[in-house]
Structure formats: C-alpha cells, structure tokens
ZAZAMAR-649163 format. One record per residue (C-alpha): residue number from 1; residue in three letters; chain; x, y, z. Coordinates in Angstrom, 1 decimal. Layout:
N
NUM, ALA, A, X, Y, Z
...
//
This chain:
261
1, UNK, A, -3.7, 59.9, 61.6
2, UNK, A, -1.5, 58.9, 58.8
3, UNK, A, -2.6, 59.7, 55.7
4, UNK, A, -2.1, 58.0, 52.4
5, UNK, A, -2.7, 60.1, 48.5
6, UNK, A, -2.4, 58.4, 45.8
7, UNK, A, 0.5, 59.6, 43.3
8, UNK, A, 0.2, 59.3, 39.5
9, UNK, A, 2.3, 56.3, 39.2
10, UNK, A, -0.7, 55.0, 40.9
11, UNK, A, 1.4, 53.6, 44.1
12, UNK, A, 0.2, 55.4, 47.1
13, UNK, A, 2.8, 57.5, 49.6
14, UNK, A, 2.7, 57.6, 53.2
15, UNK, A, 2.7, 60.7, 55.0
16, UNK, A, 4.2, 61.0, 58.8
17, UNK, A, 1.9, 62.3, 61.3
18, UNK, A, 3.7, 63.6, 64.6
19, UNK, A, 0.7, 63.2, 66.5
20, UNK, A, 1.2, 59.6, 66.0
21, UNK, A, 3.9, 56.8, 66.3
22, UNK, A, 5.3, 56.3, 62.5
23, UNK, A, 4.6, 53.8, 60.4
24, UNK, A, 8.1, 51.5, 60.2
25, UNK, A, 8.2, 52.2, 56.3
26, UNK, A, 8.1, 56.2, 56.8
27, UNK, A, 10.2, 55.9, 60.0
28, UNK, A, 12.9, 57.2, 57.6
29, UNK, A, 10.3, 60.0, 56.1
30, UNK, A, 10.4, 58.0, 52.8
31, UNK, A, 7.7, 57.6, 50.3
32, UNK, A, 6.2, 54.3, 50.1
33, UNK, A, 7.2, 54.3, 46.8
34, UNK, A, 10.7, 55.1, 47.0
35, UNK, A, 10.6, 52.5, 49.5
36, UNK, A, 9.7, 49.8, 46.5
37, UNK, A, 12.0, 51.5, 44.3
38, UNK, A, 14.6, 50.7, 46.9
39, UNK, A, 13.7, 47.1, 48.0
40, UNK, A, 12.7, 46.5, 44.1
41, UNK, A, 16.4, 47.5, 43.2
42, UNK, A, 17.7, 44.9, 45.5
43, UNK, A, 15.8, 42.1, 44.4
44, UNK, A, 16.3, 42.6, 40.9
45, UNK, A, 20.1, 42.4, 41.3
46, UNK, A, 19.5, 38.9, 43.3
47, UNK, A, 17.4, 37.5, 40.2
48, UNK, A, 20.3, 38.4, 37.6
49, UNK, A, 22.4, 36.6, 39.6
50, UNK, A, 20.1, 33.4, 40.7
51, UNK, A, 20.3, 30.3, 38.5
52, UNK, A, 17.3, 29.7, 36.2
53, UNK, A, 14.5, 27.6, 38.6
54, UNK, A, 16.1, 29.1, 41.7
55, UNK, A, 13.7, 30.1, 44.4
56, UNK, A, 13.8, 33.7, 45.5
57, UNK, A, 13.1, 35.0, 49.0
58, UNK, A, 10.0, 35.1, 51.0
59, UNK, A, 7.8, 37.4, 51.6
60, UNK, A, 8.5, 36.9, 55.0
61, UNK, A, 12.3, 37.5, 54.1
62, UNK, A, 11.7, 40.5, 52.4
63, UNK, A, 9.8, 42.1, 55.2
64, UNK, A, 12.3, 40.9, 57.7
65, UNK, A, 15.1, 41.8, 56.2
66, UNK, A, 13.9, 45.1, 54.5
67, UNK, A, 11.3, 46.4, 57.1
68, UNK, A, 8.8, 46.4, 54.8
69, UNK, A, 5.6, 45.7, 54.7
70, UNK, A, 3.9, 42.5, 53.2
71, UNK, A, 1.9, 44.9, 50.9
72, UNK, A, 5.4, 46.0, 49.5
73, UNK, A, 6.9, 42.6, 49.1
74, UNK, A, 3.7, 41.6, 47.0
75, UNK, A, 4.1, 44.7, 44.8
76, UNK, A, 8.1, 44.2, 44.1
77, UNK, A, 7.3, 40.4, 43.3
78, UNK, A, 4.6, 41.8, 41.1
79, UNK, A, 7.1, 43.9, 39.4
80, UNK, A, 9.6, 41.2, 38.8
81, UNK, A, 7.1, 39.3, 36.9
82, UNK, A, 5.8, 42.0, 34.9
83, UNK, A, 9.7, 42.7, 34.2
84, UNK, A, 10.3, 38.8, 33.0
85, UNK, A, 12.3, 37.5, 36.1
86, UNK, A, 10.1, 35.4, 38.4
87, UNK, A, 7.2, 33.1, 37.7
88, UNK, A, 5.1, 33.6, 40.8
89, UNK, A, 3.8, 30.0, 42.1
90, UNK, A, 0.8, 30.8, 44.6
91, UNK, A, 1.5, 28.9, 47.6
92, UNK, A, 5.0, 27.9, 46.4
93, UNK, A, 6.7, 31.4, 45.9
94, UNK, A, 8.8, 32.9, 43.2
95, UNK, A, 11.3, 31.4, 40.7
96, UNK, A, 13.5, 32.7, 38.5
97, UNK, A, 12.5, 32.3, 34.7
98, UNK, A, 14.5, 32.7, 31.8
99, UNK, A, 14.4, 36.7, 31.3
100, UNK, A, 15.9, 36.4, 27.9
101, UNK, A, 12.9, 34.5, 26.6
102, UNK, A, 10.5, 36.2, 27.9
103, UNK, A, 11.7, 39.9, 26.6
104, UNK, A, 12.3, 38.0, 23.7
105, UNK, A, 8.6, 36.4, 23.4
106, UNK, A, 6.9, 39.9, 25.1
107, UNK, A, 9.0, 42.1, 21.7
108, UNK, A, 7.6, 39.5, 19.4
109, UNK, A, 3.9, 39.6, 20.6
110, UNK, A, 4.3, 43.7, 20.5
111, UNK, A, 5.0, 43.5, 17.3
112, UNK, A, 2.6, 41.1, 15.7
113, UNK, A, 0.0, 43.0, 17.6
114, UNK, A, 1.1, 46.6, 16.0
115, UNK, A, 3.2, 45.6, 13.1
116, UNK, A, 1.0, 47.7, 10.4
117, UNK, A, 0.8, 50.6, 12.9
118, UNK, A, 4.4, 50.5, 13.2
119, UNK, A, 4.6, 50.4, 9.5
120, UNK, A, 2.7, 53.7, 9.0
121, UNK, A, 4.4, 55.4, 12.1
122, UNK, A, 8.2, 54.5, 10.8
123, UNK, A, 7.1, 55.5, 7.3
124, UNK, A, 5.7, 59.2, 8.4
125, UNK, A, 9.3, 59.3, 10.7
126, UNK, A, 10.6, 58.8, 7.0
127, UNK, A, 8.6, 61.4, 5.3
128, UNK, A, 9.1, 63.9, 8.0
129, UNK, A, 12.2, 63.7, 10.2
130, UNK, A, 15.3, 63.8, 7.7
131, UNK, A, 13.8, 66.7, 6.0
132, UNK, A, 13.4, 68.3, 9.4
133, UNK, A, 17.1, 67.8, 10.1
134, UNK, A, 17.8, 69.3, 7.0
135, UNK, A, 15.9, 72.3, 7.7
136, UNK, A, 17.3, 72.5, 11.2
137, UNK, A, 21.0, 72.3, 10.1
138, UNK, A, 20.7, 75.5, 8.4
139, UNK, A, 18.2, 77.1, 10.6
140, UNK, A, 19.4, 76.2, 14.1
141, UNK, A, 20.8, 79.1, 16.4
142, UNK, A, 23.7, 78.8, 18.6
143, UNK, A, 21.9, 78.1, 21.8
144, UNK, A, 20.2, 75.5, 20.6
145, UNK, A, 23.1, 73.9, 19.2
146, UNK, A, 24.7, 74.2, 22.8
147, UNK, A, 21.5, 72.1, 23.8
148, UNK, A, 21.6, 69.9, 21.0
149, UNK, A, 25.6, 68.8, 21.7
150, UNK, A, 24.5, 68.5, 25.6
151, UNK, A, 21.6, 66.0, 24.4
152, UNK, A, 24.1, 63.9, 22.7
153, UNK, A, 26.8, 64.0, 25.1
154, UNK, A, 24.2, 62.9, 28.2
155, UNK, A, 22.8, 60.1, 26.1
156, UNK, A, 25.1, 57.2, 26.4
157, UNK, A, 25.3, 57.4, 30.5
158, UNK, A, 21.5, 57.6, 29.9
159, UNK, A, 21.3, 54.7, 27.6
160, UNK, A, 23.8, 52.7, 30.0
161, UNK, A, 21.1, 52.8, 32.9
162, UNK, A, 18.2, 50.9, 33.7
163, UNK, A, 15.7, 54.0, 33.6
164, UNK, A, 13.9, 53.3, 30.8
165, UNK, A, 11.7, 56.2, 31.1
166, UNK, A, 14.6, 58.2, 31.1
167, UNK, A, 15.8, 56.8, 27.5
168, UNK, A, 12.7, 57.7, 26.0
169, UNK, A, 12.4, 61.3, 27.6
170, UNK, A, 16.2, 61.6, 26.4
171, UNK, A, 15.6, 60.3, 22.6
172, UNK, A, 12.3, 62.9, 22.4
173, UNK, A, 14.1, 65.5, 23.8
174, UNK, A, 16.8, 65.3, 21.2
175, UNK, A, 14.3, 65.0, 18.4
176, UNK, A, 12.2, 67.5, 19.7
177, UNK, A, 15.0, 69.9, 19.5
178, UNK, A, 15.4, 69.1, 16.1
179, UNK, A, 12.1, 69.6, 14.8
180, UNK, A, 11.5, 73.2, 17.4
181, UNK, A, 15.1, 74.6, 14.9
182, UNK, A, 13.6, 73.2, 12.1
183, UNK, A, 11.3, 76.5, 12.3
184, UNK, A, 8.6, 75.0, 11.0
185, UNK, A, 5.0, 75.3, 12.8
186, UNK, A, 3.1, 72.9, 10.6
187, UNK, A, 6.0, 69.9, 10.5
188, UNK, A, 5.6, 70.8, 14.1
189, UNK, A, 2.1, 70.4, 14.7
190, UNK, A, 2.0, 67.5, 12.4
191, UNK, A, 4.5, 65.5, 14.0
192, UNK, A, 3.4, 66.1, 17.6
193, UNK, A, 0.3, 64.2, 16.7
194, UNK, A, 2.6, 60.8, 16.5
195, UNK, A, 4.2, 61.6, 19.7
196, UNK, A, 1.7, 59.0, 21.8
197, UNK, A, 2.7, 56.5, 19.7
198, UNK, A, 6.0, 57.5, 19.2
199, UNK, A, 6.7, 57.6, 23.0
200, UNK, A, 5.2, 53.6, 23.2
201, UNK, A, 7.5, 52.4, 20.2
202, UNK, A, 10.6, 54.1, 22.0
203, UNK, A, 10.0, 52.4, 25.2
204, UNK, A, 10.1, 48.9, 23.2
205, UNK, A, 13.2, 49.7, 21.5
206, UNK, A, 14.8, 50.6, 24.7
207, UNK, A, 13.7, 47.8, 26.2
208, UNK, A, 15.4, 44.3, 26.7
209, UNK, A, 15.5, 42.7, 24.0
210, UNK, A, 17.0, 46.1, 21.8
211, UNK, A, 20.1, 47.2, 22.1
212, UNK, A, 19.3, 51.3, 23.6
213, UNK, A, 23.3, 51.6, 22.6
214, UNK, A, 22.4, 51.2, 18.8
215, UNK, A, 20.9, 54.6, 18.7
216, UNK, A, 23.9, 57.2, 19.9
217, UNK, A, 26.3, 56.9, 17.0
218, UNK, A, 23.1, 57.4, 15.2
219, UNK, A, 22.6, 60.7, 17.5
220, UNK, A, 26.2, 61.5, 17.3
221, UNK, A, 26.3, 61.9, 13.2
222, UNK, A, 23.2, 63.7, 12.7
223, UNK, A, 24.5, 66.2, 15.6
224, UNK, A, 27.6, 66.4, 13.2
225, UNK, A, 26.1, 66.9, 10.2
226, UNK, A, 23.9, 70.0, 12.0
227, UNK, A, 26.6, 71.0, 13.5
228, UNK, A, 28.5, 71.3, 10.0
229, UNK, A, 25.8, 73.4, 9.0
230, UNK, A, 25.3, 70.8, 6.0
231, UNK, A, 21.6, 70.0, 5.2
232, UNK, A, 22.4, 67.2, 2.5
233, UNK, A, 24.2, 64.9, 5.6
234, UNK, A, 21.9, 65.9, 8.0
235, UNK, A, 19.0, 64.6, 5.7
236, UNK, A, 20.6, 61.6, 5.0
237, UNK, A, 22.4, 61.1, 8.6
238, UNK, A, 18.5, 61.0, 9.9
239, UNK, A, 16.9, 58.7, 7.0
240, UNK, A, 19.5, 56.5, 8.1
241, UNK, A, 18.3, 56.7, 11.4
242, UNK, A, 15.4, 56.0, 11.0
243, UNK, A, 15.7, 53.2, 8.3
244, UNK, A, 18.5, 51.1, 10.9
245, UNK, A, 15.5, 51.2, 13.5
246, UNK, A, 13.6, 49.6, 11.1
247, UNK, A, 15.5, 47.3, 10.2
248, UNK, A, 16.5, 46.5, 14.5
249, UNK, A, 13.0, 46.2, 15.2
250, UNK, A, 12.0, 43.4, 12.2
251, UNK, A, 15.3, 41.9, 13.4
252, UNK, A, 14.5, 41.2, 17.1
253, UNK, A, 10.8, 40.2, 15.8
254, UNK, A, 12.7, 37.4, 13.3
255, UNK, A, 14.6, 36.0, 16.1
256, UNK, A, 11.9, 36.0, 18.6
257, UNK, A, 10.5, 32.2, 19.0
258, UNK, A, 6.8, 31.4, 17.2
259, UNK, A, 4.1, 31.2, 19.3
260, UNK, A, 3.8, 27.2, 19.1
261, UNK, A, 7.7, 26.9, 20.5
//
C-alpha cells in the first residue's frame, strides 16, 4: 500500500509503493505537497492577471489540466482565499476579489487586535536593539562580519520574492547576528523571549500591504556603520530602524478602510 504521514505543514505526502500501481499525483515521485505548491503557483499567477469578478477555473479544470486530484484543487482554492484572491461561491465557484482591499482590510484588523502589544514589543526593540548594534560594532569579529555583509547582500533578491517565510527567517537572521556580536548573554536571553512575537509582527510587515523593500537600505546602513567600527551610527542607524517601522506600520493601519466602509 501507499502510505500517507503527515508533515508539519500539516499537508500530508504521498509515498510510492512499487508493489503497487502509483497514485497519478506521485507518478513523478513528488510530494503531495510540492504538488500544491506547483499547481498553487500557477493559479495564483492566473488571479493577478484576471479582472476583478472574473470566474477562475474549475475544479474539474484544475484536475484535468494539472493531474491533480480534487482533494488538491480544493486545498489551492482554499489557499487563494486565505491569500485575498478568490471569494469561493459554493455551488458557483471562485471569483476573483479585489486583493488590494482585502490585505489592506486583513493589516487593519491585525492591528486593532494587537495594537498595544505591538506598542510594548516596538518599544523593547527601542530599548534594546540600537544599543545592541552599538555594542556589536565594536565587538564584532571578522567572520561574523563576513556573515553579516552576506545577510545584507542576499536580502533584496529575498525581499523581491514571494517567500514570505523566507523574509522573516532572513530579517532574524540578520538581527540575530547582531545581537550573538553584541557579546552580551543577558541582552541575549532577554531578547529571545520576544522572538515569538517578533517572528508574527515580521510576517505582517512583509506581507502585502508593506512594502518588504522598505527595510534593506535600513539593513544596508546599520551594516555600514558596524562595519565602520563606529558604535554612535550604529546606535542610531538601528533606532532609526526601528522607529521608520513604526511609523510604516501606523501608516498602512491609517490608510486601511474602517470597519463600517
């Protein structure tokens, strides 16, 4: 038999059995879920390009077209919704809704829901993080400057792409650095204690509505400044930081409609 285990994204893969015909999805010895990814890919490209109201493929389509199975077309459509592009009509099918609005009206409700949390958690990044950068400009060893300039220099291809999970790993990676040359244990311990919530406001700022682009020149002058072995810029090159993503984040909530619109 076939058999199916569950991965921690919480799709489940398909495993080929010789002792028995192959499934058409793993006929190709893919992973169910690679096999969304593909299809999911696809799709998404045809709903940035469809007309507000228009009416995307079948399910039918999609399995007929993709060799897929109906389980898989459900998921992707399921996807696409969650991601802002299709309003799923049961019976009917699924039409393209404006995205815009939606990432607009999904930031907005984020924010009212967390706004005080995100207070406190961009106030400790204040409190912490430039005097961190400080430490690390005159603290930081060769080697890790080496991995600090290869941070930077990967971020904008990384920021350009549609892996938002990628963005966030890329922006903790590069503050993580930071804070490991700042050489101190206790900043250390301190500051990993916000990382949950740190890695949840990332992913909303590199999300549609925000602007992921905003934050690399950002990168790029605090790299400078450590780089320059000059704690005062570093210090301030990081407060900086951290004060424009304030001021982002209350922007895109300002400009998101009200909840009666």
């Amino acid at each position: 038999m076939s058999r199916i285990v569950s991965s921690r994204s919480g799709h489940s893969a398909v495993f080929y059995n010789p002792s028995r015909p192959p499934l058409k999805e793993a006929s190709v010895a893919r992973p169910r879920r690679r096999v969304t990814e593909d299809v999911l890919t696809v799709l998404r490209g045809q709903a940035e390009k469809l007309p507000i109201g228009a009416k995307m493929p079948t399910e039918s389509q999609i399995v007929e077209e993709h060799g897929v199975s109906r389980q898989t077309a459900r998921e992707v459509f399921a996807i696409l919704q969650s991601e802002g592009y299709v309003e799923i009509q049961h019976g009917k099918g699924a039409f393209i809704v404006d995205k815009s609005a939606n990432d607009v009206a999904r930031f907005q409700g984020w924010f009212r829901g967390n706004q005080f949390e995100i207070a406190e958690l961009l106030e400790m990044r204040a409190a912490v993080e430039p005097y961190v950068a400080e430490l690390a400009a005159a603290r930081m060893t060769g080697d890790d400057l080496e991995r600090l300039h290869a941070s930077v220099e990967e971020f904008e291809a990384i920021l350009r792409g549609d892996d938002v999970d990628a963005k966030v790993a890329a922006d903790e990676a590069f503050h993580s650095l930071i804070m490991k040359a700042s050489g101190n244990k206790g900043l250390t311990t301190f500051y990993e204690t916000f990382i949950p919530s740190l890695r949840e406001y990332r992913k909303r700022v590199f999300s549609p509505p925000a602007d992921p682009l905003l934050a690399l020149p950002h990168h790029q002058r605090i790299y400078q400044a450590i780089s320059d072995r000059d704690p005062r810029n570093a210090y301030e090159q990081m407060r900086d930081h951290i004060e424009h993503s304030r001021l982002d984040v209350r922007r895109l909530a300002s400009e998101a409609p009200s909840a009666s619109d």
